[in-house]
Structures are given as structure tokens and as C-alpha cells.
C-alpha positions as CSV (number, residue, x, y, z in Angstrom):
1,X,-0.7,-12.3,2.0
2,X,-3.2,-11.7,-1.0
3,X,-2.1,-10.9,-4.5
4,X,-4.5,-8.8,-6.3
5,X,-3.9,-8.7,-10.1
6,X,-6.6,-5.6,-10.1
7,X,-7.7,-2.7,-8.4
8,X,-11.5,-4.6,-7.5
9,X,-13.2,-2.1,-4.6
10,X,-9.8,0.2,-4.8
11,X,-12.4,3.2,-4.9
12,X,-14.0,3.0,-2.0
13,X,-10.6,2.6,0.5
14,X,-9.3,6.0,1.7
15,X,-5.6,5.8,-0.1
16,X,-2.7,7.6,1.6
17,X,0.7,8.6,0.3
18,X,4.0,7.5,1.9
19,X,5.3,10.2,3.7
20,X,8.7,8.3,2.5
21,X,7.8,8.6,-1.5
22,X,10.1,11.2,-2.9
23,X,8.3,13.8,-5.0
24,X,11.1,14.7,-6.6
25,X,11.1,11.4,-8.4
26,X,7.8,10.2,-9.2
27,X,9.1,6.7,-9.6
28,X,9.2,6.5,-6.0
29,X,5.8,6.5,-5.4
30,X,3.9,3.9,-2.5
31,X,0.3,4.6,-1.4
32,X,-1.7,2.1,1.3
33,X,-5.1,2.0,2.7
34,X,-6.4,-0.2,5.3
35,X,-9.7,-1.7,5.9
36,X,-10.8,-3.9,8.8
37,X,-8.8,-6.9,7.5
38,X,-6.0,-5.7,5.4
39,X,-4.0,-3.4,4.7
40,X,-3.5,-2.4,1.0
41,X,-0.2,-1.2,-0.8
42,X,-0.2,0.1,-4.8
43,X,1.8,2.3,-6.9
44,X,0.1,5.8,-7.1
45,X,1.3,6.0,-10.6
46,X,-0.8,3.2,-11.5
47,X,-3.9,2.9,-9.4
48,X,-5.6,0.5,-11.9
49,X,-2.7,-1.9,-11.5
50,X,-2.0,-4.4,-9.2
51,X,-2.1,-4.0,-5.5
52,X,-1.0,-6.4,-2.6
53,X,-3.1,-6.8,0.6
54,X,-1.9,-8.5,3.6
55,X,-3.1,-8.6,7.1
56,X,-3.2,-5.7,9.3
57,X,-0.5,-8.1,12.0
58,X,2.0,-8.6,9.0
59,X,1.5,-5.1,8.3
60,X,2.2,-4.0,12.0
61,X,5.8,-6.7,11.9
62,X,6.8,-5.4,8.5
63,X,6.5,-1.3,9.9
64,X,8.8,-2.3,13.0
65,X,11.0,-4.2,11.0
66,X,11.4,-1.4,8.6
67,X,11.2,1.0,11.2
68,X,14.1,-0.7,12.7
69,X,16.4,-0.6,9.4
């Protein structure tokens, strides 16, 4: 897993909305991207902010294990 304190390259990955963010409460808000070697997660309300990236494997156990629950 990566950390990122700032948004870097943000612009150039094609970001997605959760379809499991509520839009009736914007505080609830998840957006990810991926790219050839991670996937990226932010908060859509702040794009500019910090932003973890983690492989696209950990990615795939943390959706089943999600799915799952």
C-alpha cells in the first residue's frame, strides 16, 4: 500500500464515483481510478487532498471481502 499526501498526476487518471456513495449526503463520497499498477481511492470532495493507492491484487481481495460483508 502507498500513502500519497498529494494529488501528484491525479489529473490524468480517469476518476469514477462509487456507485455506493450516497448523494443525498455528500459526506459519503469515494471516488477510485486505476492505472496499470494501482488502483487509487480519494474523497471527491477534496480531490487536491490525499489519496491512497495500493495494488490492483489487494484491490481485487479488499472488493470480495467487502463484497462478502
Amino acid at each position: 500500500m502507498i500513502s500519497e499526501t498529494s494529488a501528484g498526476d491525479a489529473a490524468k487518471l480517469e476518476w469514477v464515483k462509487s456507485s455506493y456513495s450516497d448523494s443525498s449526503n455528500s459526506n459519503e463520497c469515494l471516488e477510485v481510478a486505476t492505472a496499470p499498477d494501482a488502483v487509487h481511492v480519494r474523497d471527491s470532495k477534496n480531490v487536491r487532498g490525499p489519496r491512497l493507492a495500493v495494488t490492483p491484487t489487494a484491490w481485487a481481495g479488499f472488493a470480495a471481502y467487502a463484497a462478502a460483508h
